[in-house]
C-alpha positions as CSV (number, residue, x, y, z in Angstrom):
1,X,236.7,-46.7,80.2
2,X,238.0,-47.5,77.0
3,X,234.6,-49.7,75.9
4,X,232.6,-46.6,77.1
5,X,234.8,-43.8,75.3
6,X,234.4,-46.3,72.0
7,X,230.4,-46.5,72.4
8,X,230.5,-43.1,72.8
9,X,232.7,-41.8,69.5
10,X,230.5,-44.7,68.1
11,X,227.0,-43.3,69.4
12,X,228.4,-39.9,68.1
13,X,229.1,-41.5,64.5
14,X,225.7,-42.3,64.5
15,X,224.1,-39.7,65.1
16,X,226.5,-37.5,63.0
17,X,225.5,-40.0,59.4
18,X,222.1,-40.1,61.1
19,X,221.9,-36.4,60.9
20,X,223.2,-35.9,57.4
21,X,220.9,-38.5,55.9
22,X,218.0,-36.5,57.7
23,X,219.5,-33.6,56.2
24,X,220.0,-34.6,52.4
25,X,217.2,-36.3,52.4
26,X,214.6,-33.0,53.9
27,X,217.2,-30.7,51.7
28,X,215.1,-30.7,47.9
29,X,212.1,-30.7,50.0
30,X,213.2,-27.8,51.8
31,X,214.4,-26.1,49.1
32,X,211.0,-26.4,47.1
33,X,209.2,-25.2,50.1
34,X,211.4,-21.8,50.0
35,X,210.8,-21.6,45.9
36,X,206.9,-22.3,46.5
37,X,206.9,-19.7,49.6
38,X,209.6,-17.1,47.9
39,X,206.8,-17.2,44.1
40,X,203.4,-16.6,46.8
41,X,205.3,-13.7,47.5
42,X,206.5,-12.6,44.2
43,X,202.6,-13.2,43.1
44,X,201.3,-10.9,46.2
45,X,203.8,-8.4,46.1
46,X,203.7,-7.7,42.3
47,X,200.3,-9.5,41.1
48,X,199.5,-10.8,37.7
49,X,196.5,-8.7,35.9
50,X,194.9,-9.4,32.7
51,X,194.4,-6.5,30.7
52,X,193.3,-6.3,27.2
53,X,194.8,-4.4,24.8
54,X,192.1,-1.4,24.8
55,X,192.3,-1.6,28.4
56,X,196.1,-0.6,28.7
57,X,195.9,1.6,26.3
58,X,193.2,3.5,28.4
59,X,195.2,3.0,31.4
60,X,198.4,4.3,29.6
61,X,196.7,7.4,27.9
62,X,195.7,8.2,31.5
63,X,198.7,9.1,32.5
64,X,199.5,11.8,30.0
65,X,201.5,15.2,31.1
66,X,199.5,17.4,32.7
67,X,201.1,20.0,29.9
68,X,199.7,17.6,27.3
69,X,196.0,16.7,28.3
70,X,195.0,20.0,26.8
71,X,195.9,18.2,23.2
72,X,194.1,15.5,23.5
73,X,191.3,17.2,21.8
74,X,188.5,17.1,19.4
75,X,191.3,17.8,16.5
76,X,193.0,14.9,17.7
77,X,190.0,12.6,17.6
78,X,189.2,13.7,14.1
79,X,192.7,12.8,12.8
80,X,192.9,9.3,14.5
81,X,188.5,9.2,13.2
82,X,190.5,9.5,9.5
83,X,193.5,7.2,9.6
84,X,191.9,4.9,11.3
85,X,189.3,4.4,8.3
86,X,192.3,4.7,6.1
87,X,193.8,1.6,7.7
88,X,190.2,0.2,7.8
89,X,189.8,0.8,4.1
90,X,193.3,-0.7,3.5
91,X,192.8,-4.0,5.2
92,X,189.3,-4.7,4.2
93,X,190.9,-4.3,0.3
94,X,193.1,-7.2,1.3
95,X,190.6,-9.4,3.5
96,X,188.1,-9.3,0.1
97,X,191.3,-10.7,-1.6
98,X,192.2,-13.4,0.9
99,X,188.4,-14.4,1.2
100,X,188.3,-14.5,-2.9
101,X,191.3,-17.0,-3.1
102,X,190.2,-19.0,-0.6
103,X,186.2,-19.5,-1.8
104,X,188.5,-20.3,-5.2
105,X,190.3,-23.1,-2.8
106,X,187.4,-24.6,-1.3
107,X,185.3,-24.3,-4.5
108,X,188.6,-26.4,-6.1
109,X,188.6,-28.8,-3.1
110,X,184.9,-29.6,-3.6
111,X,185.1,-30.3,-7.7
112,X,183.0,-27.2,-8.2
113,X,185.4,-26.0,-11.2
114,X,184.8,-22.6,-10.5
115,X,187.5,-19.6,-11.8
116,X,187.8,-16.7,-10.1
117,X,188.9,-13.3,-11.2
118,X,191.1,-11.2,-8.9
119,X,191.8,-7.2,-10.1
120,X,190.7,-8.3,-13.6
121,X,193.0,-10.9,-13.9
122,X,191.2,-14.9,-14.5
123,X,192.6,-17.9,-12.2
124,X,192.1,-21.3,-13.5
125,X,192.4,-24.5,-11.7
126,X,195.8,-25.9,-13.0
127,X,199.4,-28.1,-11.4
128,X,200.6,-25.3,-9.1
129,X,197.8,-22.9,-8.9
130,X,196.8,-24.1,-4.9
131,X,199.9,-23.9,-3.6
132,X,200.8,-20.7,-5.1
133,X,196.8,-19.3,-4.1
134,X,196.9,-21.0,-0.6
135,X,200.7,-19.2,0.2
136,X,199.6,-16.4,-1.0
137,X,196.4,-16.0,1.0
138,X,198.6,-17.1,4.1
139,X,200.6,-14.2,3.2
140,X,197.9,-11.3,3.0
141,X,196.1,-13.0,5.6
142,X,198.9,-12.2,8.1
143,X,199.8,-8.8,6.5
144,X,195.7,-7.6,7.0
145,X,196.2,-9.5,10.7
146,X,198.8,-6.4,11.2
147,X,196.5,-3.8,9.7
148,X,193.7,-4.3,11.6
149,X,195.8,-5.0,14.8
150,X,196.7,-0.9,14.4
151,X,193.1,-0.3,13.5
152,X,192.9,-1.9,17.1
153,X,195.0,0.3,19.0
154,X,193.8,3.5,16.9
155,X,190.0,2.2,18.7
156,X,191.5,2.1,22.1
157,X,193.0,5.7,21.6
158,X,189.6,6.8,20.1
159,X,187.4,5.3,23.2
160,X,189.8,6.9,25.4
161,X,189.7,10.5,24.0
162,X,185.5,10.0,23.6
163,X,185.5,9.6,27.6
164,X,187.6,12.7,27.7
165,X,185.7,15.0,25.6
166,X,181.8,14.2,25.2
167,X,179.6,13.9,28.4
168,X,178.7,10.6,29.9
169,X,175.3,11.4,28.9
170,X,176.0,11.0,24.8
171,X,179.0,8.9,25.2
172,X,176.9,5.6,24.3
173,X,176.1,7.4,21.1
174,X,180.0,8.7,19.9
175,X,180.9,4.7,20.5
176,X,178.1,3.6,18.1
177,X,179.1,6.2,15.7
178,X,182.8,6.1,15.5
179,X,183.6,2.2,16.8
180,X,180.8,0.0,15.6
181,X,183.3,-2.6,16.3
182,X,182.6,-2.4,19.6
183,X,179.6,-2.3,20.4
184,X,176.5,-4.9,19.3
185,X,173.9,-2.2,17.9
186,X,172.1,-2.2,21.1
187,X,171.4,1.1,22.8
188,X,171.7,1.4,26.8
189,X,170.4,4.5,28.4
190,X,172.1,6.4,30.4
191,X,170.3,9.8,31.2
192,X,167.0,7.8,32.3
193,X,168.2,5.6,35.1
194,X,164.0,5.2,36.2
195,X,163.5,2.7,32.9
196,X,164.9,-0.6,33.3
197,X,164.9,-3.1,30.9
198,X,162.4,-6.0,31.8
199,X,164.2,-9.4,32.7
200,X,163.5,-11.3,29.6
201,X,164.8,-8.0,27.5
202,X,168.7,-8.3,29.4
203,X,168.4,-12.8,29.3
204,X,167.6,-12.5,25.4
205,X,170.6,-9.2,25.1
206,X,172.6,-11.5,27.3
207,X,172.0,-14.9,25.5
208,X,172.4,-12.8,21.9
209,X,175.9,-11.9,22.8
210,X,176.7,-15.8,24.1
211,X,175.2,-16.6,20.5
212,X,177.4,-14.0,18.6
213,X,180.6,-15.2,20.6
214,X,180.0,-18.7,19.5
215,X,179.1,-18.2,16.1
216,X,182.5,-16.5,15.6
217,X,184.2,-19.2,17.5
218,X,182.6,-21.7,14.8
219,X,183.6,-19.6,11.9
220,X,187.2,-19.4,13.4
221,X,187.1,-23.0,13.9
222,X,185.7,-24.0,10.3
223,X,188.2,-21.8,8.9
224,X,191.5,-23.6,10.5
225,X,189.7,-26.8,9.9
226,X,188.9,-25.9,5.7
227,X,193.1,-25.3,5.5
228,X,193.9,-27.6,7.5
229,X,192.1,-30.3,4.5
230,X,193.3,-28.5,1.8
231,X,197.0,-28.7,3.2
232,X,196.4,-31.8,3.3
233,X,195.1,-31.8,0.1
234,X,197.9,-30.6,-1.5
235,X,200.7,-32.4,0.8
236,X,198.9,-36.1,-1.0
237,X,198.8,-34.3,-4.6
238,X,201.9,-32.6,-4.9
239,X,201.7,-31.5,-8.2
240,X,205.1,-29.6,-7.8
241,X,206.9,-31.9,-5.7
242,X,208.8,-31.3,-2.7
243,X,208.0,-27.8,-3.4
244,X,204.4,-28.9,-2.9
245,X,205.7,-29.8,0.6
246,X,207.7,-27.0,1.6
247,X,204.9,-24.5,0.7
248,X,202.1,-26.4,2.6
249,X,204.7,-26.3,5.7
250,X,205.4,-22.0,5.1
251,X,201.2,-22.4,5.7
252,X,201.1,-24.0,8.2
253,X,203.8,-22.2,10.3
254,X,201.7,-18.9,9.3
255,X,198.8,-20.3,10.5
256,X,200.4,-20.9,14.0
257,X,201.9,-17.4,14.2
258,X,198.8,-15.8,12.9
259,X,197.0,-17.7,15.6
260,X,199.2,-16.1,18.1
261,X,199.0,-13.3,16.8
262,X,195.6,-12.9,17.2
263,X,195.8,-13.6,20.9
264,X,198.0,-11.2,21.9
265,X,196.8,-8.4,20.0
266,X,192.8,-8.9,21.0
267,X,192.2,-11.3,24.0
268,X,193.3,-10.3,27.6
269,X,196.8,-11.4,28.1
270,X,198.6,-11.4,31.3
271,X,201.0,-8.5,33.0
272,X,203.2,-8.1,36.0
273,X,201.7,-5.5,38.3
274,X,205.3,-3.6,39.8
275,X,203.3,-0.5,41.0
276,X,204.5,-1.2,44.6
277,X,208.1,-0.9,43.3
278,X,206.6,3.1,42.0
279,X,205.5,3.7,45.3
280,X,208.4,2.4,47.2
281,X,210.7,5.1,44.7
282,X,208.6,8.3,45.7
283,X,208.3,7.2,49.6
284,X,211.9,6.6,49.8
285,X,212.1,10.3,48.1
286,X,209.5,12.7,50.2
287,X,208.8,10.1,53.3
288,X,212.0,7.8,54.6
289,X,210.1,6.7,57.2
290,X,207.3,5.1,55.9
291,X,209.9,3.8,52.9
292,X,211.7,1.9,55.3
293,X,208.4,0.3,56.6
294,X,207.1,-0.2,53.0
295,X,210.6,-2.2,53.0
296,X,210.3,-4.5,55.5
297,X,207.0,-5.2,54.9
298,X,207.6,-6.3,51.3
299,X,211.2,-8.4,52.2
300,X,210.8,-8.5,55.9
301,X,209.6,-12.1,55.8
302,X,211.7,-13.4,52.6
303,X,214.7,-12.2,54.6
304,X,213.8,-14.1,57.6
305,X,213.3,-17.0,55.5
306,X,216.1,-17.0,53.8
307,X,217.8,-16.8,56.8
308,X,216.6,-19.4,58.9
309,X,217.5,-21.3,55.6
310,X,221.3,-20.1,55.7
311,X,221.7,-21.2,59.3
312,X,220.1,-24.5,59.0
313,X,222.1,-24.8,55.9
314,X,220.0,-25.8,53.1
315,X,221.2,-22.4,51.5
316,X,224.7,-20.6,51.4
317,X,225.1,-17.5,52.9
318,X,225.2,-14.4,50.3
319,X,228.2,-12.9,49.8
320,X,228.4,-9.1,49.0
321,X,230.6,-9.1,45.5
322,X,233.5,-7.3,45.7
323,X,233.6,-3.4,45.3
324,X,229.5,-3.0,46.1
């Protein structure tokens, strides 16, 4: 009896450390599995969308007060029309700036010896003059970034109001007109749907605009790469020292922020789609019910999860804090 009561508590010790090495050793695994399955549900409950900026602000202008749609009018158009060129008018002043310094740079870097003469005041090639030129182009160039970033959002608000207030019909026309920007001089009709353009006519419209998009990706690109030399350029010389340095490195930390700039305020960027949270508030306002059934079908499953985590404990239960 007492050699079977001993294999026993022994075949019970067994399977006891047998168990909790199964069970550390399935635990991270486990516990990734419910992070992998808990962020599918995140993504399909409140998906990601990538909206450009004249896209949300069409989206957002949408939604306007009933009370208020009446004042988005041809008065308003006109006033964004005028400060809109305003800012347009300001920024291209400082672009023909930053583009006159640096031809003045390159020219410099290249041995040309040119001078340059900016608001009637002569820049000569001299110790100092690059940093100073290259900073201060870094500067405007940043500052005209901002400009035309508004200029930007003024276009979005100026599409949106030209859908609201001319017909479909001329619509093609107002976007020519009052955002150039926009649109690649091309007309597309659309009051004579029985004329369609020939195949070759939409390949060579199509393989223009692949063209255009590359050619400005190329003039981005030799641009980085032209400051990129002269930094370098000037971090060898350093005609003014350590102060050479530090300017070249104030460069090249604009260059980075201006480069992410640019991103966020004209390519699609991504956004968290919590609609589904909107509709869950007015269900559980005007319709319990189906509030209830909107509920469990958005947690019902991480619930059950979770649970069947909590009893095979891989996670610890949730405690309620104290006083909810």
């Amino acid at each position: 009896m007492n050699l079977s009561s001993s294999a026993a508590k022994g075949r019970a010790v067994l399977t006891r450390t047998w168990n909790r090495i199964r069970f550390w050793c399935s635990f991270p695994f486990a516990r990734l599995g419910f992070w992998l399955r808990e962020r599918k549900r995140y993504n399909a409950m409140f998906p990601r969308r990538w909206l450009s900026p004249a896209q949300i602000i069409d989206h957002d202008l949408e939604l306007v007060d009933d009370d208020d749609v009446g004042k988005l009018d041809r008065s308003l158009l006109d006033l964004l029309v005028a400060r809109r060129d305003h800012l347009k008018s300001s920024s291209g002043k400082f672009t023909i700036l930053n583009i006159s310094l640096f031809t003045f740079l390159v020219a410099n870097y290249f041995h040309l010896g040119t001078d340059v003469s900016v608001y009637g005041i002569s820049i000569k090639s001299s110790p100092g003059v690059a940093e100073s030129l290259l900073a201060i182009s870094s500067t405007l160039g940043i500052y005209a970034a901002t400009l035309q970033a508004n200029v930007a959002i003024v276009d979005g608000a100026i599409a949106h109001l030209l859908k609201r207030i001319f017909p479909r019909g001329i619509l093609n026309v107002m976007q020519s007109a009052l955002i150039p920007e926009t649109a690649i001089g091309k007309y597309f009709p659309s009051n004579i749907p029985h004329l369609v353009f020939t195949g070759f006519h939409s390949a060579a419209s199509k393989y223009f605009v692949y063209f255009y998009l590359m050619l400005l990706i190329v003039v981005i690109a030799c641009v980085y790469a032209i400051n990129m030399l002269l930094m370098k350029e000037i971090w060898i010389a350093s005609s003014l020292g350590v102060y050479s340095k530090i300017i070249v490195v104030y460069v090249f930390i604009c260059g980075i922020f201006g480069a992410m700039f640019l991103l966020l305020t004209r390519f699609p960027s991504p956004h968290r789609d919590y609609s589904v949270l909107h509709k869950m508030q007015i269900a559980e306002q005007l319709w319990p019910d189906q509030a209830s059934d909107l509920r469990q079908q958005l947690y019902g499953a991480k619930i059950e999860d979770r649970a069947d985590l909590e009893r095979r404990g891989y996670i610890k239960p949730y405690k309620m804090p104290e006083g909810a």
